[in-house]
N, C-alpha and C positions, 0 to 999 in steps of 0.2 A: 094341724097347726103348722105355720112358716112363721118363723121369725129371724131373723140379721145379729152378726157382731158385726158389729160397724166402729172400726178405731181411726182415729184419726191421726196421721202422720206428722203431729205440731211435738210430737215429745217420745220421751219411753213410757212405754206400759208400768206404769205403777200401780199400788194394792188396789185403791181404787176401782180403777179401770180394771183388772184383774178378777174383782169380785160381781161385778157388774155381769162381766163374759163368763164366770164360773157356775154363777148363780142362771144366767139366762142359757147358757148351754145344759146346765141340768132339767130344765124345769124343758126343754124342748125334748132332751133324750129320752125323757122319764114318761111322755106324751108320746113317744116313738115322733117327733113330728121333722120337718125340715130344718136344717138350719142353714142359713145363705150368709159367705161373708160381701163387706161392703165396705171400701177403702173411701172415707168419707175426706178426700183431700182436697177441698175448696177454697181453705183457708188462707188463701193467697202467701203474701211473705211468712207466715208463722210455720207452713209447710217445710220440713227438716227433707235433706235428703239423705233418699237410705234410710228410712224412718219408717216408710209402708213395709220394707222387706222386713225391716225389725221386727214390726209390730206382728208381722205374719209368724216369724221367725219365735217368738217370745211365746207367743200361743199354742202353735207346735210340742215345744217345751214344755210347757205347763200341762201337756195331756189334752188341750183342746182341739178337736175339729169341726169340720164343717161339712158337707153335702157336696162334696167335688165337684160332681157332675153338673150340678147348676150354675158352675161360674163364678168367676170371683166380677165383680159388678163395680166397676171405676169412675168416683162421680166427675172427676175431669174428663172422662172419655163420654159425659152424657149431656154435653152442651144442645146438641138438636132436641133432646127430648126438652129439657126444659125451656127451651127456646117455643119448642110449640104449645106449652103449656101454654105461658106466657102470651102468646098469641090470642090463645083461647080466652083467655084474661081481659085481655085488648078488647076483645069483639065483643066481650059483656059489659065493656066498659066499667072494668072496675081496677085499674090499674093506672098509674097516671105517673109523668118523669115528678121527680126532685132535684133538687140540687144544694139543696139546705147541706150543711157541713153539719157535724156533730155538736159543737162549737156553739151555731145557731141555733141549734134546735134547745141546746143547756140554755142560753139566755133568752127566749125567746117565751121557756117556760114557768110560768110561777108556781105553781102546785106542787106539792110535794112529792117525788119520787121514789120506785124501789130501787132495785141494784141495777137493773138494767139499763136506768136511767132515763130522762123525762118523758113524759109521752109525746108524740109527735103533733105541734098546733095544727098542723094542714096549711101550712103558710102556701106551698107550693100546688095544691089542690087547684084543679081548673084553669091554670094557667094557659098551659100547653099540652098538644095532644099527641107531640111525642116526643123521645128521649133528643132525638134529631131539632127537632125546633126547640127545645131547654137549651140544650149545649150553643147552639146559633144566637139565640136570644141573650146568652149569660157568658156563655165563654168559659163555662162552667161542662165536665162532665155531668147525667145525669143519671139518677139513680130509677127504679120505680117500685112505686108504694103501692098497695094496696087499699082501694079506697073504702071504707070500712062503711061510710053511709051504705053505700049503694049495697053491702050486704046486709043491710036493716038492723047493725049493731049500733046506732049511735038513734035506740028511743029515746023517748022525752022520759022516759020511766030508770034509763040508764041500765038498759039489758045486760045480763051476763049472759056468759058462757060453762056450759055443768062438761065437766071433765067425769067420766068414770073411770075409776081407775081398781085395778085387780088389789091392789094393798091400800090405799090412803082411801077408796072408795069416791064419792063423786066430789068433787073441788068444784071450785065456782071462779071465772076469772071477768072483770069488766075489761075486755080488749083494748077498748076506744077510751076506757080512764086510764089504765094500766099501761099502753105502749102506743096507742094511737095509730094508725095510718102505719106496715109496717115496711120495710123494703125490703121485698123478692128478686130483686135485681138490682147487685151492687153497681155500683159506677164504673166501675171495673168492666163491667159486662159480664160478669159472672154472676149466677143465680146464686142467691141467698140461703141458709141454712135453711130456714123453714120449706120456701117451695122446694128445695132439691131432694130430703127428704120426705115428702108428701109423693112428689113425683116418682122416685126412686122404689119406696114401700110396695107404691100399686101397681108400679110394671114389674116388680119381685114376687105380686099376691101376697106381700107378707101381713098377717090376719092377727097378729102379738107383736106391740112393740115392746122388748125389755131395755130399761135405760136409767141413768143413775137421775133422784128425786129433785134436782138445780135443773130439768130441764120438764120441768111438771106444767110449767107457766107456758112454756111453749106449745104446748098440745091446745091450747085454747084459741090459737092463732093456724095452728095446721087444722083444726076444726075446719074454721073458713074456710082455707083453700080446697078441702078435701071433700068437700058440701059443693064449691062455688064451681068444681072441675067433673062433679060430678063422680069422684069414686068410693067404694064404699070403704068404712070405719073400723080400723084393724080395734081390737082388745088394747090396752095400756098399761102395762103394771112397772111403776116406779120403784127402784130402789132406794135404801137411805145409801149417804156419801157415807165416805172412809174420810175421817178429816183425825188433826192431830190435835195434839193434849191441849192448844188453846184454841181448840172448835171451831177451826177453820178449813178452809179443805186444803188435801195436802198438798205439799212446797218443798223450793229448796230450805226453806227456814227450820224444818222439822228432819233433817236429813234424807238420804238416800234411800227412798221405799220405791225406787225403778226396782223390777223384776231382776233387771240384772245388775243394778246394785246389791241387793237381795243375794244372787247368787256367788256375787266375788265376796259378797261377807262370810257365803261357807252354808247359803242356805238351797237345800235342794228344793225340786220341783214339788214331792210329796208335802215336805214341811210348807208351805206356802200353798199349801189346797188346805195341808188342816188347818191351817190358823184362818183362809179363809172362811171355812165349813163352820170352823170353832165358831167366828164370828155372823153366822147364819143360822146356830142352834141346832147344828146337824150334828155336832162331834165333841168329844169331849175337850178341854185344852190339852196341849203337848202332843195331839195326835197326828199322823202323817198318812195321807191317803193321797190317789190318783181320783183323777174326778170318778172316772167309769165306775171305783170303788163307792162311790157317793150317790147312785144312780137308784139304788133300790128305799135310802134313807132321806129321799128327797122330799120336805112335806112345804108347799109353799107358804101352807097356815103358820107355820114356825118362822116367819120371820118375823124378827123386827121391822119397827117403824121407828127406831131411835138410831143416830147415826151410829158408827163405827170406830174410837178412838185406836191411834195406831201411834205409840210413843217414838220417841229418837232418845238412846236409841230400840227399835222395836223388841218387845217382850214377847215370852209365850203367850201370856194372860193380855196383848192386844195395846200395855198401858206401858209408860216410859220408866226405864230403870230396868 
């Protein structure tokens, strides 16, 4: 087994994020298997600085590691590799510029949409055959989308995509209803979440993705890429969110559940694995453990599939007051 904590540097490690990496750090230690970290910082301006060192820094603390010897794996230092993905993309001709704004793409749509927001018309489809002829033609940067025909997701039957997943079991997602056409490379020139992680997994070998349940819809889109690029299909298993008392995920509105808000309020590294563990059916409430402590009690069938309430301000018992 190889699986990744992979945090990203837009914030502080909060419970959240925190249970994600405890829960998937257990279930890899408890396998004897690898674990790789992965500094997932693409996110252009939302990127904090001093925020990777943190995120490293807060994990440490909490009693987690990772597999030294493999390398810590920097998605800003992996511009070539995605770049030739992308290539590869090209020459099958399934990738094509955009330059639609977000904007356009919202008015452009009439169908109902989820959170992600409308699916993509394909207005930009076939125009131009490369990002360089868009931007000349427009004046416009350009983005590139993935053309979702040409991967034989847009039948007349309105094919889906089956996700198996180790907890919520197989999902079903319509790609080409759900988000349309999707872009792998921002405007920016920076490859997009989806390819960076598809790319990133398979030069890692990591064969387990663990990752919190709000990124479940995604795996039906890395499907594609990961079919289309030719590598093979890690395991999935989704976590539920940590969200607060009005069932939303957490925020500044629900106060300070940063790790090290957490800590200046007088909470140690133990207490904040057991309210974790508590919250994963592994420990009882009010307990305090180190994860390693956690490593022999680790059963993945005991999870829930219901989110995780975490009040403001936080209780033993996970609920506000």
């Amino acid at each position: 087994m190889r699986s990744r904590l992979a945090p990203s540097p837009t914030g502080a490690l909060h419970l959240g994020n925190a249970r994600t990496f405890l829960l998937t750090w257990l279930h890899v230690r408890a396998a004897g298997g690898t674990l790789l970290l992965r500094i997932d910082d693409l996110d252009g301006p939302r990127v904090k600085t001093g925020a990777a060192r943190a995120a490293v820094d807060d994990l440490r603390w909490l009693g987690l590691d990772w597999d030294e010897g493999e390398g810590v794996l920097v998605q800003s230092e992996r511009g070539a590799a995605y770049e030739a993905a992308l290539a590869r993309l090209a020459d099958m001709g399934l990738v094509y510029p955009c330059v639609c704004s977000r904007s356009e793409v919202a008015s452009a749509a009439s169908a109902p949409h989820g959170p992600e927001g409308p699916p993509y018309p394909g207005t930009c489809r076939g125009k131009w055959r490369t990002a360089e002829e868009a931007t000349a033609a427009t004046g416009r940067p350009a983005a590139l989308r993935g053309q979702l025909s040409l991967l034989h997701l847009r039948a007349a039957s309105g094919e889906v995509k089956a996700v198996p997943d180790l907890l919520y079991g197989a999902q079903t997602f319509d790609v080409a209803a759900d988000t349309g056409d999707f872009v792998v490379r921002k405007a920016s020139g920076t490859a997009a979440y989806q390819l960076a992680t598809v790319v990133d997994d398979a030069a890692s070998g990591v064969d387990l993705v663990m990752r919190g349940a709000d990124l479940l819809p995604s795996t039906a889109r890395q499907i594609l890429l990961i079919d289309a690029l030719g590598y093979p299909r890690p395991q999935w298993l989704h976590l539920p969110l940590v969200v607060g008392p009005d069932g939303l995920r957490l925020a500044k509105r629900h106060g300070d559940t940063s790790l090290r808000g957490l800590e200046r309020q007088g909470w140690s590294a133990e207490r904040i694995v057991g309210w974790l563990a508590w919250s994963a059916g592994l420990l009882p409430p009010r307990s305090e453990a180190s994860p390693r402590d956690l490593i022999r009690a680790w059963d993945p069938d005991r999870i829930s599939r219901e989110t995780v309430v975490a009040g403001a301000p936080l209780g033993w018992d996970g609920r506000s007051g």
